[in-house]
C-alpha positions in Angstrom: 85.0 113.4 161.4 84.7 111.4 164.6 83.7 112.8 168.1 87.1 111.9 169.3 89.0 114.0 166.1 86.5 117.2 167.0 87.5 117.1 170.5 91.1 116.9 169.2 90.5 119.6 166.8 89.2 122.1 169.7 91.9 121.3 171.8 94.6 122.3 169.2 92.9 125.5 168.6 91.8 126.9 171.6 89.4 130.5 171.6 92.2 132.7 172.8 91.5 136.2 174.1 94.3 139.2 175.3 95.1 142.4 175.5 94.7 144.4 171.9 98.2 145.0 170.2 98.7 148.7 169.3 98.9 149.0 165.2 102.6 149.2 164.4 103.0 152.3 161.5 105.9 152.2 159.7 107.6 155.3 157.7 110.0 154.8 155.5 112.1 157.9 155.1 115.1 159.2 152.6 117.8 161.1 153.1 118.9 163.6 150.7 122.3 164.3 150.6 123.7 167.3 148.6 127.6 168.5 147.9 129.2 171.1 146.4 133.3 171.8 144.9 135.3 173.0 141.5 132.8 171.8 138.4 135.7 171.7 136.3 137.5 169.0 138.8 134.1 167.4 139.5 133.5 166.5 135.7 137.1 165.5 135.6 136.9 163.2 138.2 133.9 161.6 136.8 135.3 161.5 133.3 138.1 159.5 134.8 135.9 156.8 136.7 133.8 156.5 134.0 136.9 155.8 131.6 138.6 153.1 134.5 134.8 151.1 134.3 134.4 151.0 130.9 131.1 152.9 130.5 128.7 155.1 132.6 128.8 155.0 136.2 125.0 153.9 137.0 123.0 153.9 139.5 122.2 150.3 141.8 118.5 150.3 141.0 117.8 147.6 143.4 119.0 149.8 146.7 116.9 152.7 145.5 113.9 150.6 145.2 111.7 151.5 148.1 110.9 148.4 150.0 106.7 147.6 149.6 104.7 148.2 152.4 103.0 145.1 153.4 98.9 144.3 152.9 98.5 144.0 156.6 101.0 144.6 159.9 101.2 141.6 161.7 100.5 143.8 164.7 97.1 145.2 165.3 93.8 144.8 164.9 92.1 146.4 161.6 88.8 147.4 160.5 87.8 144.8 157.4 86.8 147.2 154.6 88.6 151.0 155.5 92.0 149.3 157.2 92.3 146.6 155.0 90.3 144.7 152.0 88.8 141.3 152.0 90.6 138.6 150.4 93.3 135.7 151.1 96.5 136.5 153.0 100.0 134.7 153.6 101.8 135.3 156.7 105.2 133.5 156.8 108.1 131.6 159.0 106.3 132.3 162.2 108.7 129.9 164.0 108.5 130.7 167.5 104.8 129.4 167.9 103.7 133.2 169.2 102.0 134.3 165.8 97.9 134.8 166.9 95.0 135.4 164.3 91.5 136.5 164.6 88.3 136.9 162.1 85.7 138.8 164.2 82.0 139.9 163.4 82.2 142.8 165.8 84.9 145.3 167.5 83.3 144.4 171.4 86.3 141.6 172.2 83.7 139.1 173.8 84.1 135.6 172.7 81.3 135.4 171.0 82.3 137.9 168.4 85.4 135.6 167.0 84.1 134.1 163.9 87.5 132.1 163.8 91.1 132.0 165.1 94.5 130.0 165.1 97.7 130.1 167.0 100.2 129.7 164.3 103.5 127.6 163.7 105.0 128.3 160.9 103.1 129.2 157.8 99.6 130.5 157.5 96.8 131.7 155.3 93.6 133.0 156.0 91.1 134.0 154.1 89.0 137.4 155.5 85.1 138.2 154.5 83.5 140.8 153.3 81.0 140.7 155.9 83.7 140.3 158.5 84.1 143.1 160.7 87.7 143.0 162.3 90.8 140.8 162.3 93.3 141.3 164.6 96.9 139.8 164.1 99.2 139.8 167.0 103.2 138.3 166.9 103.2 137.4 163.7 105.1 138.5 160.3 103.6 141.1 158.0 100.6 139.6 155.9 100.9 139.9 152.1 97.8 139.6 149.5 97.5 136.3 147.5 95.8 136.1 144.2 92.7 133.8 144.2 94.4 131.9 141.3 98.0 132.1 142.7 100.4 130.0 140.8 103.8 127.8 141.3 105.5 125.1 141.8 104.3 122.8 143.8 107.0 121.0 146.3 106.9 117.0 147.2 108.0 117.5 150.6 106.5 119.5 153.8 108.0 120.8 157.0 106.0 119.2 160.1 106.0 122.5 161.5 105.8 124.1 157.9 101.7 125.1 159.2 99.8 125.6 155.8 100.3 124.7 152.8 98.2 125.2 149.1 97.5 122.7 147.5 98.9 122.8 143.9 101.2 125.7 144.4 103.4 125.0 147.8 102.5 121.7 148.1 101.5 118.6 145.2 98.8 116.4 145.5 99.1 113.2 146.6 100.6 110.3 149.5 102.4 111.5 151.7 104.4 110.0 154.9 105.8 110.9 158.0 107.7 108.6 160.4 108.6 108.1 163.5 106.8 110.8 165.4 106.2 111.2 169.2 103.9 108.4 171.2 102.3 111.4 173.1 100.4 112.3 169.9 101.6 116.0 169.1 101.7 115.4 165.1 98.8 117.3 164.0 97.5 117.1 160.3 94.4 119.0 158.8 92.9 118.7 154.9 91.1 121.7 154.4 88.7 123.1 151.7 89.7 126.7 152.3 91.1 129.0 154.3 88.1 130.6 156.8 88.9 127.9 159.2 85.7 127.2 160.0 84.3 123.6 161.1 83.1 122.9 157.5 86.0 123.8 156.3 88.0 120.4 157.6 88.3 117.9 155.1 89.7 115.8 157.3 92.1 115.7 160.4 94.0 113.7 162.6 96.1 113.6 165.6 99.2 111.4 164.9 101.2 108.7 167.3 104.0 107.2 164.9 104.0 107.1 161.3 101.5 109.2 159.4 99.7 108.8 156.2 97.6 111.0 154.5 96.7 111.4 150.6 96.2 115.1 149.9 93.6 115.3 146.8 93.7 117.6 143.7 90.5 119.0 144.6 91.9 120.3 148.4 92.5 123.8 149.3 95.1 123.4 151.9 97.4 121.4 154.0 98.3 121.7 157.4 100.9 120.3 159.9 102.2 121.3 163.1 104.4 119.1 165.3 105.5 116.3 162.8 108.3 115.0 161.3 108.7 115.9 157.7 106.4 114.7 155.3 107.7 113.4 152.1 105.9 111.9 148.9 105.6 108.4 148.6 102.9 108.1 145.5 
């Protein structure tokens, strides 16, 4: 990667510090609701709807269902290893450009202590160490857990603000185009290995002033794309 294309990089993902986010708890509660009356009429009533449907009244299983907490808010700042547990995460439609991430090796705040970070548009995925200490998530939607070996199938276009995309299960391999974008160079395009979002994990990147080309490989982790037009598969 050239000079020029690491400048570009840093200036697209800028070391942001704020104020912590308080962690958001959410309780899901039930209410209980009870009744009383005639048996007799009660059993007769129930005999007759159960005669006018056919069958057995039963139950909708799906509004019952308690709805899954998620793996990680996307408010707050958690403790890698008693808040949450190391692994790959998905965060999704963060369309208002707000969403902020941060791997940290410490709890101190300082600049130096952010191991890596990303202002997000759209989708993201990051993956969070072991040995990390903190990550902090502020204004984005609720993480969820990815398998290391996640599976599906793999589209043949990709939003220019879509953010990430894995390779081989949101996104297939191979050329892809997008045309007509902005002469002030906003189209932003990254080929990454993984998702720490380190320096070595860029594959390659490039900041984009008309059409765009790029040939995603098999072998790649991830796409991403901020500030594009669409991408769509030529080869």
């Amino acid at each position: 990667m050239s000079q020029q294309r690491k400048q570009n990089w840093f200036a697209r993902h800028k070391v942001l510090t704020g104020a912590g986010a308080l962690v958001a708890v959410i309780a899901i509660g039930g209410a209980v609701a009870g009744g009383g009356g005639d048996d007799g009429k009660d059993k007769k009533d129930t005999a007759s709807q159960q005669a006018a449907s056919g069958g057995d009244a039963k139950p909708d299983a799906a509004k019952d269902k308690p709805k899954a907490e998620p793996a990680i808010g996307g408010d707050g700042t958690f403790q890698v290893g008693s808040d949450i547990k190391p692994g790959t995460y998905r965060s999704t439609d963060n369309t208002d450009g707000m969403c902020y991430w941060e791997r940290a090796k410490d709890s101190s705040g300082e600049t130096d202590a952010i191991i890596a970070n990303d202002n997000v548009m759209g989708n993201a995925y990051v993956t969070i160490k072991a040995s990390d200490k903190i990550f902090k998530s502020n204004d984005c939607h609720d993480w969820e857990a990815v398998p290391a070996k996640a599976s599906g199938t793999p589209g043949s276009e990709a939003s220019g603000d879509g953010g990430m995309y894995r390779i081989g299960v949101d996104l297939a391999p191979g050329t892809y185009k997008s045309a007509g974008n902005a002469n002030d160079a906003t189209c932003y395009w990254e080929r990454s290995k993984d998702a720490l979002h380190g320096i070595d994990s860029i594959i390659a990147n490039e900041n984009v002033s008309g059409n765009g080309v790029v040939t995603i490989a098999a072998g790649d982790g991830y796409f991403k794309t901020n500030g594009c037009k669409n991408w769509k598969k030529t080869s």
